[in-house]
N, CA, C, O and CB atoms as a CASP TS submission, in Angstrom:
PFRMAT TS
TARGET T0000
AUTHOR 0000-0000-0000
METHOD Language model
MODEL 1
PARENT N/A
ATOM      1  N   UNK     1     114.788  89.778  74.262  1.00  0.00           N
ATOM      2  CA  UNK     1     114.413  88.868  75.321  1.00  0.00           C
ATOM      3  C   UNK     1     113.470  89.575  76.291  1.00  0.00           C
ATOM      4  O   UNK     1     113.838  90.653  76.756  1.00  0.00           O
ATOM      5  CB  UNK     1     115.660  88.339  76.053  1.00  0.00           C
ATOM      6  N   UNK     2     112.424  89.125  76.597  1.00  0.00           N
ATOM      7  CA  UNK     2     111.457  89.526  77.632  1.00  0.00           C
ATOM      8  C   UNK     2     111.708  89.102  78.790  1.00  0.00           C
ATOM      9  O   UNK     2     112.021  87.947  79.079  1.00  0.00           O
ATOM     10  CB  UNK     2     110.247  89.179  77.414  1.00  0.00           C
ATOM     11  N   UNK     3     111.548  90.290  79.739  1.00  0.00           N
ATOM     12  CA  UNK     3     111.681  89.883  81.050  1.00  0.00           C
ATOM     13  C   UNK     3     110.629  90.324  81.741  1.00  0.00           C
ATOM     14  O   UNK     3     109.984  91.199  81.164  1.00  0.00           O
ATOM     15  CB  UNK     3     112.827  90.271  81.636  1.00  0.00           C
ATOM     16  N   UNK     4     110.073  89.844  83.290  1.00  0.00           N
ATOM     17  CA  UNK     4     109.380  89.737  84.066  1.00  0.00           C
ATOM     18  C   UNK     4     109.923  90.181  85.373  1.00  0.00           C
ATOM     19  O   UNK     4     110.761  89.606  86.067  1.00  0.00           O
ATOM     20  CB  UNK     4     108.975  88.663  83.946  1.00  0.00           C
ATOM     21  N   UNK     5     109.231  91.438  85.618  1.00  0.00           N
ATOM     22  CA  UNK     5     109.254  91.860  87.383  1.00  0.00           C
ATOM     23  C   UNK     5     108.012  91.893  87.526  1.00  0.00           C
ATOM     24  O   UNK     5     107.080  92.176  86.773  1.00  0.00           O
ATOM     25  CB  UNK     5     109.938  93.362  88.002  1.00  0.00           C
ATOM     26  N   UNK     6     108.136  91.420  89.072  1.00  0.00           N
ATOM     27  CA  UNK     6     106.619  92.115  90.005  1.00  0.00           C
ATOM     28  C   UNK     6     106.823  93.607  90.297  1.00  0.00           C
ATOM     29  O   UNK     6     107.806  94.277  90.613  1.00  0.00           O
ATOM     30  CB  UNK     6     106.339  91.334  91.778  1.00  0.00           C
ATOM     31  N   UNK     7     105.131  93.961  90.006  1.00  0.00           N
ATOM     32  CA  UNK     7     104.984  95.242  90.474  1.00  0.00           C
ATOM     33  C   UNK     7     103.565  95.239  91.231  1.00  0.00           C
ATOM     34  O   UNK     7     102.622  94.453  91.141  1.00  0.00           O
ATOM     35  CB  UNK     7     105.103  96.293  89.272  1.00  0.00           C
ATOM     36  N   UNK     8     103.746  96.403  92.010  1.00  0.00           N
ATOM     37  CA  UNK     8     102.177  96.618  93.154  1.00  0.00           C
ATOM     38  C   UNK     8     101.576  97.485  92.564  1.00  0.00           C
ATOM     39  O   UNK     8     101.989  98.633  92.725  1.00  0.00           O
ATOM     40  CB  UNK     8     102.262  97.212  94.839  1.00  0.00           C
ATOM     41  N   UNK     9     100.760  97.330  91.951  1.00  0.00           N
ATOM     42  CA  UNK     9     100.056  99.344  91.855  1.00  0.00           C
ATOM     43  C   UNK     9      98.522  99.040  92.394  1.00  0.00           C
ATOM     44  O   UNK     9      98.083  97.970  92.815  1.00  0.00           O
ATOM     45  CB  UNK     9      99.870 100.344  89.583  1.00  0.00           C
ATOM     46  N   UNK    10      97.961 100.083  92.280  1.00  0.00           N
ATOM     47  CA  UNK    10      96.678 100.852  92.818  1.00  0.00           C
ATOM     48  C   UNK    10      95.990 101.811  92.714  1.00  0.00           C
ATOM     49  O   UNK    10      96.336 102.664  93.531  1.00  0.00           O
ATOM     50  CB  UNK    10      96.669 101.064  93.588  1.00  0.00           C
ATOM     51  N   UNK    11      94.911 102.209  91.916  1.00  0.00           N
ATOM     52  CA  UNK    11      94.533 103.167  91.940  1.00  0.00           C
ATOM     53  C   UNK    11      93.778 104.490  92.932  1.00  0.00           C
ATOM     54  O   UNK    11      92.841 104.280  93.702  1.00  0.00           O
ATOM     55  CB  UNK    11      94.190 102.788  91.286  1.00  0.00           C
ATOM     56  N   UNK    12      94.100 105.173  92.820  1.00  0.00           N
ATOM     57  CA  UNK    12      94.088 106.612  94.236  1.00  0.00           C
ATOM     58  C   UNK    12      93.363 107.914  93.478  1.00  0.00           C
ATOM     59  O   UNK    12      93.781 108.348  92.404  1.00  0.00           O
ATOM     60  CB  UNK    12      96.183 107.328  94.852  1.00  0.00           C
ATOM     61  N   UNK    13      92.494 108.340  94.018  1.00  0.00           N
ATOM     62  CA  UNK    13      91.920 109.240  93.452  1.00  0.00           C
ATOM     63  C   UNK    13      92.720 109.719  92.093  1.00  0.00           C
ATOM     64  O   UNK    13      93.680 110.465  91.897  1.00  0.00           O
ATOM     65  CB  UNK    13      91.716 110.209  94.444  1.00  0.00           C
ATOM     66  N   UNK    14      91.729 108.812  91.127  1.00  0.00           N
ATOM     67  CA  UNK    14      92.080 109.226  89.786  1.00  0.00           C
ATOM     68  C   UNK    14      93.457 109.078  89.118  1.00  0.00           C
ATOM     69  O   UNK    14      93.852 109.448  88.012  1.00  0.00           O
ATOM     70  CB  UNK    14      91.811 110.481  89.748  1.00  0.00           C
ATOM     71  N   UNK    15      94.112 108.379  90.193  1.00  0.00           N
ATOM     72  CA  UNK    15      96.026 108.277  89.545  1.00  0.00           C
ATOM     73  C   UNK    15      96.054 106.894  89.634  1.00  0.00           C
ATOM     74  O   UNK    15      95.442 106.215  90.458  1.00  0.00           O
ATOM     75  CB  UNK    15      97.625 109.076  90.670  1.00  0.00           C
ATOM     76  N   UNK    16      96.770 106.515  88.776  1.00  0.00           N
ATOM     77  CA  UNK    16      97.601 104.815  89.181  1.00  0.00           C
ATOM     78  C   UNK    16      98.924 104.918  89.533  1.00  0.00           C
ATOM     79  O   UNK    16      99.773 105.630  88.995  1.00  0.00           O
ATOM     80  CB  UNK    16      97.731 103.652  87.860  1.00  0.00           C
ATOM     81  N   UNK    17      99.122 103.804  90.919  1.00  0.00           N
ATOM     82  CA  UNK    17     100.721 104.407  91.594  1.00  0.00           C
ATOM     83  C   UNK    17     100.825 102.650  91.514  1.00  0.00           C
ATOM     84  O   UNK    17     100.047 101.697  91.468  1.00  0.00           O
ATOM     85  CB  UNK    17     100.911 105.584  93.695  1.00  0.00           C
ATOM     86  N   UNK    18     102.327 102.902  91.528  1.00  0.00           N
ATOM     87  CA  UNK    18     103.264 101.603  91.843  1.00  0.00           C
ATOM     88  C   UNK    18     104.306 101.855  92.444  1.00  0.00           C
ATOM     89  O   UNK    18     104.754 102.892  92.935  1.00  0.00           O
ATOM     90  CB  UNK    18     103.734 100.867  90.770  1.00  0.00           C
ATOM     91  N   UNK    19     104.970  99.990  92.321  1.00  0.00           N
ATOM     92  CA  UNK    19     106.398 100.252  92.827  1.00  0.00           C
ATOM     93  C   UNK    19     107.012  98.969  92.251  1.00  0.00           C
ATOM     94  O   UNK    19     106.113  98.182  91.954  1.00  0.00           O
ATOM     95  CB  UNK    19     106.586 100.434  94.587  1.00  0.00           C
ATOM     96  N   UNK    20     108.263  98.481  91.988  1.00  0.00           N
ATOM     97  CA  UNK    20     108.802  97.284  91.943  1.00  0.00           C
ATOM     98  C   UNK    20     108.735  97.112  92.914  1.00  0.00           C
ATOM     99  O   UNK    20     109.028  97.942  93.775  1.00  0.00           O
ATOM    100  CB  UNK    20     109.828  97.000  91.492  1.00  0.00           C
ATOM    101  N   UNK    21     108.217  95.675  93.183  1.00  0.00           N
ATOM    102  CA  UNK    21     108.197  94.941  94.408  1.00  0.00           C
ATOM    103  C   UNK    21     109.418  94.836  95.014  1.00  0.00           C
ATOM    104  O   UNK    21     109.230  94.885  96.229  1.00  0.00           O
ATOM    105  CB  UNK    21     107.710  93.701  94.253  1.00  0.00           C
ATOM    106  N   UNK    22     110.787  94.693  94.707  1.00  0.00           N
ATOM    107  CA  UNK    22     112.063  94.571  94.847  1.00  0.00           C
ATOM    108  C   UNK    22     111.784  95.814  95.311  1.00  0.00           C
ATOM    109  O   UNK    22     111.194  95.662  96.381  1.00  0.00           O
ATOM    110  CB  UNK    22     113.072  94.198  93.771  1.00  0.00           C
ATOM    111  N   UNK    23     111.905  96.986  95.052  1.00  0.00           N
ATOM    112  CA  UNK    23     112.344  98.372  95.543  1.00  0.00           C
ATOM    113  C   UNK    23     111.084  99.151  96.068  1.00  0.00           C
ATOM    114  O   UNK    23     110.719 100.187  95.510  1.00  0.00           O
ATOM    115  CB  UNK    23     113.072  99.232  94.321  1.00  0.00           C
ATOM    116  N   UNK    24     110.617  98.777  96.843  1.00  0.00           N
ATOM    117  CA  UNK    24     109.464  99.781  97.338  1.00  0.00           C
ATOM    118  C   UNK    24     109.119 100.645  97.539  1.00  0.00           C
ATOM    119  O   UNK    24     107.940 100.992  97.607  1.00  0.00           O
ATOM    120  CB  UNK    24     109.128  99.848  97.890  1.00  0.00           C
ATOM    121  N   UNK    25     110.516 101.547  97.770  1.00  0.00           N
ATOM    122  CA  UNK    25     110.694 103.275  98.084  1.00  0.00           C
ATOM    123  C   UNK    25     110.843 103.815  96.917  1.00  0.00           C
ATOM    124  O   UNK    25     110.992 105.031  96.792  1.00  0.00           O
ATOM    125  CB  UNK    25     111.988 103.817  98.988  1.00  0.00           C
ATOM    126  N   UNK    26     110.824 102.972  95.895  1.00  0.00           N
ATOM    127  CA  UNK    26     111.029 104.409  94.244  1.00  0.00           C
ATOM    128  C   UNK    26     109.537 103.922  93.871  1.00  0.00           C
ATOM    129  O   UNK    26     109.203 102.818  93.440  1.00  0.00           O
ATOM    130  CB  UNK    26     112.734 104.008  92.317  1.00  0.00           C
ATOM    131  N   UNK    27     108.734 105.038  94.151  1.00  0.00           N
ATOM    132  CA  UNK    27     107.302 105.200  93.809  1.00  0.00           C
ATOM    133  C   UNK    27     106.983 105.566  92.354  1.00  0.00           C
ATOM    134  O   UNK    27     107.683 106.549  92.111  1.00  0.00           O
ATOM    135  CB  UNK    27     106.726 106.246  94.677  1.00  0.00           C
ATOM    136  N   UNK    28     106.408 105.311  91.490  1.00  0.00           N
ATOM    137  CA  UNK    28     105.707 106.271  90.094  1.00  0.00           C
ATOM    138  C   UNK    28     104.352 106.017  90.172  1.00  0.00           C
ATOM    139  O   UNK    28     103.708 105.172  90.793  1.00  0.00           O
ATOM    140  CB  UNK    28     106.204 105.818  88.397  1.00  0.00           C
ATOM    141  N   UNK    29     104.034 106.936  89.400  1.00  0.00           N
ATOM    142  CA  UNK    29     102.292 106.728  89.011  1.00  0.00           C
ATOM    143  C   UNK    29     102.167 107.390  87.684  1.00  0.00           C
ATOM    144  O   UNK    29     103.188 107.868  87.190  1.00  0.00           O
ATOM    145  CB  UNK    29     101.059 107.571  90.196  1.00  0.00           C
ATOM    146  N   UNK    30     100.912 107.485  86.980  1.00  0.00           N
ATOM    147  CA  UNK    30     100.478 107.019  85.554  1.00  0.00           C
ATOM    148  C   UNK    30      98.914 107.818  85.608  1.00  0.00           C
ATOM    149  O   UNK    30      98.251 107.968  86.635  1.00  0.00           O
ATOM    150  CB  UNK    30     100.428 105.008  85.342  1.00  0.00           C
ATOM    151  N   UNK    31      98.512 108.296  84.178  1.00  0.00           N
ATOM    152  CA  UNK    31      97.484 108.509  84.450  1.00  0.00           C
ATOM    153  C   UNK    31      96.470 107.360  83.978  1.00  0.00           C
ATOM    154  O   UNK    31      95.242 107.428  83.920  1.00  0.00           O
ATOM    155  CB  UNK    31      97.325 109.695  84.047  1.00  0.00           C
ATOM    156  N   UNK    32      97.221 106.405  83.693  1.00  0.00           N
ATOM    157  CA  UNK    32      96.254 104.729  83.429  1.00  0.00           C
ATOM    158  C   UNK    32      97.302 103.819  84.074  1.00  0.00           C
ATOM    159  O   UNK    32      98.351 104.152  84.624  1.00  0.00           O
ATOM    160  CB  UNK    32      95.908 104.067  81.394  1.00  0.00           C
ATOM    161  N   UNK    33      96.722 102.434  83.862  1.00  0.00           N
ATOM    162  CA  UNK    33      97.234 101.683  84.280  1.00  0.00           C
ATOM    163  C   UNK    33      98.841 101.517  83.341  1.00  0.00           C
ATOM    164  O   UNK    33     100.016 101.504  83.706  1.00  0.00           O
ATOM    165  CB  UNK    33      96.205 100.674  84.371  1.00  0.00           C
ATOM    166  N   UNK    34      98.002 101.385  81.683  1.00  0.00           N
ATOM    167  CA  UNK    34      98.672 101.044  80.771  1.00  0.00           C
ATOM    168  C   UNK    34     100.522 102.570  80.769  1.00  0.00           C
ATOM    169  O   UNK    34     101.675 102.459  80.352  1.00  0.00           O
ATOM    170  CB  UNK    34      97.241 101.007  79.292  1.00  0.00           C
ATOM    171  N   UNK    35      99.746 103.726  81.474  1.00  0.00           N
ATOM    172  CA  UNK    35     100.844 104.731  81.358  1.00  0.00           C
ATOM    173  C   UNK    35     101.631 104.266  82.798  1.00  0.00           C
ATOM    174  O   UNK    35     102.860 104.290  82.728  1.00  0.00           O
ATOM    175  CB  UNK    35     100.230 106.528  81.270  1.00  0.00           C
ATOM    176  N   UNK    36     101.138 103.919  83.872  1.00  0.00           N
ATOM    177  CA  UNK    36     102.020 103.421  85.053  1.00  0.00           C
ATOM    178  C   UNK    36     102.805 102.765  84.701  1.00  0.00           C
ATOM    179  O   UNK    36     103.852 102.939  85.325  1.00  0.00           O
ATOM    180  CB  UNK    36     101.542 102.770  86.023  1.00  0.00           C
ATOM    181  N   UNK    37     102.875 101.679  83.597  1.00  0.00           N
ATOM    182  CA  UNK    37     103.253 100.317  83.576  1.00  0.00           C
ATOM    183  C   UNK    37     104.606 100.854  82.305  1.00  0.00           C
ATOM    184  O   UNK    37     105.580 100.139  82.069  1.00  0.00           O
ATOM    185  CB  UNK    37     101.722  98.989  83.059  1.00  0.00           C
ATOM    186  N   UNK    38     104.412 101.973  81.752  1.00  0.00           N
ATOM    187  CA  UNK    38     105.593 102.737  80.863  1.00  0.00           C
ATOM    188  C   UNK    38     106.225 103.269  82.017  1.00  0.00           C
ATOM    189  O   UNK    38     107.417 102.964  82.063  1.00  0.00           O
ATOM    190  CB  UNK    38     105.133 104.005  79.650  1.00  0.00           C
ATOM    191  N   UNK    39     105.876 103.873  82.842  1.00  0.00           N
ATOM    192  CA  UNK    39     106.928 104.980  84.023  1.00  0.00           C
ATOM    193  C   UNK    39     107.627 103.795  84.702  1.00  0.00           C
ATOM    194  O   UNK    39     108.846 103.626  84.657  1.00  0.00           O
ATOM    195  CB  UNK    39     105.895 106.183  85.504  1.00  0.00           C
ATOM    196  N   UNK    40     106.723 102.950  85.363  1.00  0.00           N
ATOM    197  CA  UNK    40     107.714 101.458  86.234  1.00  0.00           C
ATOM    198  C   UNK    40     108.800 101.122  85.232  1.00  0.00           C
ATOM    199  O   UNK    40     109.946 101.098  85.681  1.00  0.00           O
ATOM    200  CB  UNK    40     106.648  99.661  86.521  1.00  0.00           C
ATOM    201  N   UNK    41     108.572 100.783  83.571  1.00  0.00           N
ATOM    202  CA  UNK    41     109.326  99.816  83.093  1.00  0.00           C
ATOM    203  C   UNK    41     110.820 100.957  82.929  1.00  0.00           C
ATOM    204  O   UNK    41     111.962 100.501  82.888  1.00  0.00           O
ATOM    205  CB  UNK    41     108.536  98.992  81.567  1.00  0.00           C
ATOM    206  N   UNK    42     110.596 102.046  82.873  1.00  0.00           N
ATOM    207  CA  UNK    42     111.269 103.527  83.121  1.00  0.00           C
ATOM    208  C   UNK    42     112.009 103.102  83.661  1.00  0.00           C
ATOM    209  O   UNK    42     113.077 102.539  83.424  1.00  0.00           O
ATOM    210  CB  UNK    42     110.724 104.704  83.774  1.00  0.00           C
ATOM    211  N   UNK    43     111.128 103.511  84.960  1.00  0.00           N
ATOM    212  CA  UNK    43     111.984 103.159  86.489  1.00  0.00           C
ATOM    213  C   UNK    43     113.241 102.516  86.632  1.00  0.00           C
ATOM    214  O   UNK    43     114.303 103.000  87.026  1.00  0.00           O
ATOM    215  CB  UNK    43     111.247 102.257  87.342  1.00  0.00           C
ATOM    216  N   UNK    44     112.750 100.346  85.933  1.00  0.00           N
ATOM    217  CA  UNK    44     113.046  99.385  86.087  1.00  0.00           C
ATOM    218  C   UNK    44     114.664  99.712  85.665  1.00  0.00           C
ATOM    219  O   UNK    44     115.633  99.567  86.410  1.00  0.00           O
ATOM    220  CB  UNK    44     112.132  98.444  85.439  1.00  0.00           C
ATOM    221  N   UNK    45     114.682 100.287  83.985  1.00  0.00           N
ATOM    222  CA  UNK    45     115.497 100.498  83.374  1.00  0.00           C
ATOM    223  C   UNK    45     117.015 101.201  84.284  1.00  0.00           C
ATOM    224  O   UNK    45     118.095 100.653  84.507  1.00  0.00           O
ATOM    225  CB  UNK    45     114.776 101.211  82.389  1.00  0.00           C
ATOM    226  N   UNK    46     116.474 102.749  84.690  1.00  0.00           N
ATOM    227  CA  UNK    46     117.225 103.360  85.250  1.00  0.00           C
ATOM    228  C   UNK    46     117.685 102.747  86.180  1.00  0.00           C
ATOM    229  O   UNK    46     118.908 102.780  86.044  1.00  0.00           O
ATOM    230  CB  UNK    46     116.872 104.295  85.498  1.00  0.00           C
ATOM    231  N   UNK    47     117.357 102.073  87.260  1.00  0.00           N
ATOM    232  CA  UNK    47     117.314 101.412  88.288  1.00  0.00           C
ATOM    233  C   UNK    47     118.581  99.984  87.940  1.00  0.00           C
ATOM    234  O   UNK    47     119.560  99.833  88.670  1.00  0.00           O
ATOM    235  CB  UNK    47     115.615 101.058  88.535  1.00  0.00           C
ATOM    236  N   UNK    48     118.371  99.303  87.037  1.00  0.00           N
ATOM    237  CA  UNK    48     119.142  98.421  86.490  1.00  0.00           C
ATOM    238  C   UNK    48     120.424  98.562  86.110  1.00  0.00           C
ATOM    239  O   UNK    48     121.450  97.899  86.254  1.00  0.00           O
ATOM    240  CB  UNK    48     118.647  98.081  85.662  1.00  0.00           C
ATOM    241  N   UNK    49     119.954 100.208  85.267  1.00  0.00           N
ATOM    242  CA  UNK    49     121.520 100.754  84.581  1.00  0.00           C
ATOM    243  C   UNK    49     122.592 101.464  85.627  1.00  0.00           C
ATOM    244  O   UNK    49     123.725 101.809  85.293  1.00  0.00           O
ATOM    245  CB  UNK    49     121.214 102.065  83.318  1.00  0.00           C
ATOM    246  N   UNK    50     122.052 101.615  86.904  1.00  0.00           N
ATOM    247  CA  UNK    50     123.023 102.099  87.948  1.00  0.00           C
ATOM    248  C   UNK    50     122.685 103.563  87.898  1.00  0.00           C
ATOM    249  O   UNK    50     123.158 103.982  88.955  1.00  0.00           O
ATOM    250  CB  UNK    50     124.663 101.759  87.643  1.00  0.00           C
ATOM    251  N   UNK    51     122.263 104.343  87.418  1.00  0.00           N
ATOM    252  CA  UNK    51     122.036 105.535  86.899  1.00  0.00           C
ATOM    253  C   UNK    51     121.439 106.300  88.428  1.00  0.00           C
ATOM    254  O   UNK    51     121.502 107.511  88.637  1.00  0.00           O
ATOM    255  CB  UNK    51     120.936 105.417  85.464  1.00  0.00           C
ATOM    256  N   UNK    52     120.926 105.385  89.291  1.00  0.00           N
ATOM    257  CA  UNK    52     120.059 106.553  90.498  1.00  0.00           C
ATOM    258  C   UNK    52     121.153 105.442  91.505  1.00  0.00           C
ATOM    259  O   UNK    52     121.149 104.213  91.574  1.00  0.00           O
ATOM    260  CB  UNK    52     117.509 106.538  90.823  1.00  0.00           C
ATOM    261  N   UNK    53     121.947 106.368  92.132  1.00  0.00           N
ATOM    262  CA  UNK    53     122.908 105.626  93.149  1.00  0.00           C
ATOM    263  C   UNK    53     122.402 105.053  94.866  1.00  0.00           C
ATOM    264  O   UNK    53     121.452 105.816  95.040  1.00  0.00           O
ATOM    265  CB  UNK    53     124.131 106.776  93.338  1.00  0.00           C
ATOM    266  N   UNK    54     122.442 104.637  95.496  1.00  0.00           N
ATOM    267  CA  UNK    54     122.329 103.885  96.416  1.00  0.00           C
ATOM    268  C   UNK    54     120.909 103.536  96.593  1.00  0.00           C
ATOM    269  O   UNK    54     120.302 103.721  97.648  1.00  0.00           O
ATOM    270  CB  UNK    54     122.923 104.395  97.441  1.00  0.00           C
ATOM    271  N   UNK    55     120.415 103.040  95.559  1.00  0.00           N
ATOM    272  CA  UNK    55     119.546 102.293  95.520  1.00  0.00           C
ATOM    273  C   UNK    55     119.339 101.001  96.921  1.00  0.00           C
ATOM    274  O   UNK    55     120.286 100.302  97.281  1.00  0.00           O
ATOM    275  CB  UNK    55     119.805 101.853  94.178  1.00  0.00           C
ATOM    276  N   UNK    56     117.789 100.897  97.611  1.00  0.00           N
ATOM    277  CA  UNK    56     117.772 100.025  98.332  1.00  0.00           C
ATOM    278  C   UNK    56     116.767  99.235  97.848  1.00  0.00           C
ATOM    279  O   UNK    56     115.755  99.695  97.318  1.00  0.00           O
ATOM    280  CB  UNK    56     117.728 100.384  99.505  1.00  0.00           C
ATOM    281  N   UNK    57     117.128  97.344  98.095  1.00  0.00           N
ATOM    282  CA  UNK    57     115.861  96.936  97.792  1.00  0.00           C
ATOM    283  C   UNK    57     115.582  95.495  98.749  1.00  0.00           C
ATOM    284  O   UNK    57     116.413  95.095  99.563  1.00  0.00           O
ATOM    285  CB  UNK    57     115.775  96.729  96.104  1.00  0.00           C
ATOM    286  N   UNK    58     114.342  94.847  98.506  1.00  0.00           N
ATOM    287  CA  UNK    58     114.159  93.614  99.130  1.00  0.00           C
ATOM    288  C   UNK    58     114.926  92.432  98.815  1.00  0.00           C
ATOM    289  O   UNK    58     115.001  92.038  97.651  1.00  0.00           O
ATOM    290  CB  UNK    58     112.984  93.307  98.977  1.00  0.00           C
ATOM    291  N   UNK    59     115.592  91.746  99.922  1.00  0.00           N
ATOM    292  CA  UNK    59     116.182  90.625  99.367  1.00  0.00           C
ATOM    293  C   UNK    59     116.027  89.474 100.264  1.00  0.00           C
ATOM    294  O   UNK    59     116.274  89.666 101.455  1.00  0.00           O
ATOM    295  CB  UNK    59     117.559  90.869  99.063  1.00  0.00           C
ATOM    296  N   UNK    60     115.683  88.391  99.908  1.00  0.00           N
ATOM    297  CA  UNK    60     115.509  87.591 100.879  1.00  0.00           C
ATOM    298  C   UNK    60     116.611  87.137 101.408  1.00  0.00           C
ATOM    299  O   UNK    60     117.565  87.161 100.631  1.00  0.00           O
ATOM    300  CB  UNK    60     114.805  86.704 100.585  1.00  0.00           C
ATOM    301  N   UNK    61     116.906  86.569 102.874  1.00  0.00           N
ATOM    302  CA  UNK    61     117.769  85.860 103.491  1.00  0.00           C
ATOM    303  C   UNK    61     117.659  84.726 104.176  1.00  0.00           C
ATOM    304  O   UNK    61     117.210  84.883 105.312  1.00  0.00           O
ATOM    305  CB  UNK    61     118.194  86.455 104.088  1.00  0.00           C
ATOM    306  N   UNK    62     117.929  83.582 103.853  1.00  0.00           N
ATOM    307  CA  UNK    62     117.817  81.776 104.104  1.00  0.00           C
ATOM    308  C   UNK    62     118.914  82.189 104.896  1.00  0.00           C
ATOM    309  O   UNK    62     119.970  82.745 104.594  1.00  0.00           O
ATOM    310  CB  UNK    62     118.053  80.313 102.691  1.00  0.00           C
ATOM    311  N   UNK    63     118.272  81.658 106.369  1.00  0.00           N
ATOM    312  CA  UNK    63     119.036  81.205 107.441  1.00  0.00           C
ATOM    313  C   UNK    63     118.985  79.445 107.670  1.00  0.00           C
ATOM    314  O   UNK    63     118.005  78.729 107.873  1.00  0.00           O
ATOM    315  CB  UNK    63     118.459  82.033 108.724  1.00  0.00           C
ATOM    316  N   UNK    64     120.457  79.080 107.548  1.00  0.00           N
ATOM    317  CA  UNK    64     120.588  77.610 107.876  1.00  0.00           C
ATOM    318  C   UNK    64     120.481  77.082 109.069  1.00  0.00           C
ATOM    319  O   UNK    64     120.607  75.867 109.221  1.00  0.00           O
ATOM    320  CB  UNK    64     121.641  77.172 107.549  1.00  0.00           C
TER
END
């Protein structure tokens, strides 16, 4: 099954950096786009599996 996150990246002298949009503070970068987009899905993984502990991320909050 395929899944879909947003990610930000950008290229910076000669590197490509990102982040999951959800988690903004766990940074990677790549020496292409196509290698950023292996380190994020990395990331995504570890990040999912509980594996890096107190993880913080964006969440929205609906006030009634």
């Amino acid at each position: 099954m395929n899944q879909s996150v947003k990610i930000v990246v950008w290229e910076e002298d000669n590197a490509w950096l990102g982040y999951l949009q959800e988690h903004p503070d766990y940074w990677t970068q790549g020496k292409s786009l196509k290698d950023l987009k292996k380190h994020l899905t990395d990331l995504y993984l570890d990040i999912s599996s509980g594996e890096i502990p107190g993880i913080r991320r964006i969440e929205e909050l609906v006030i009634s």
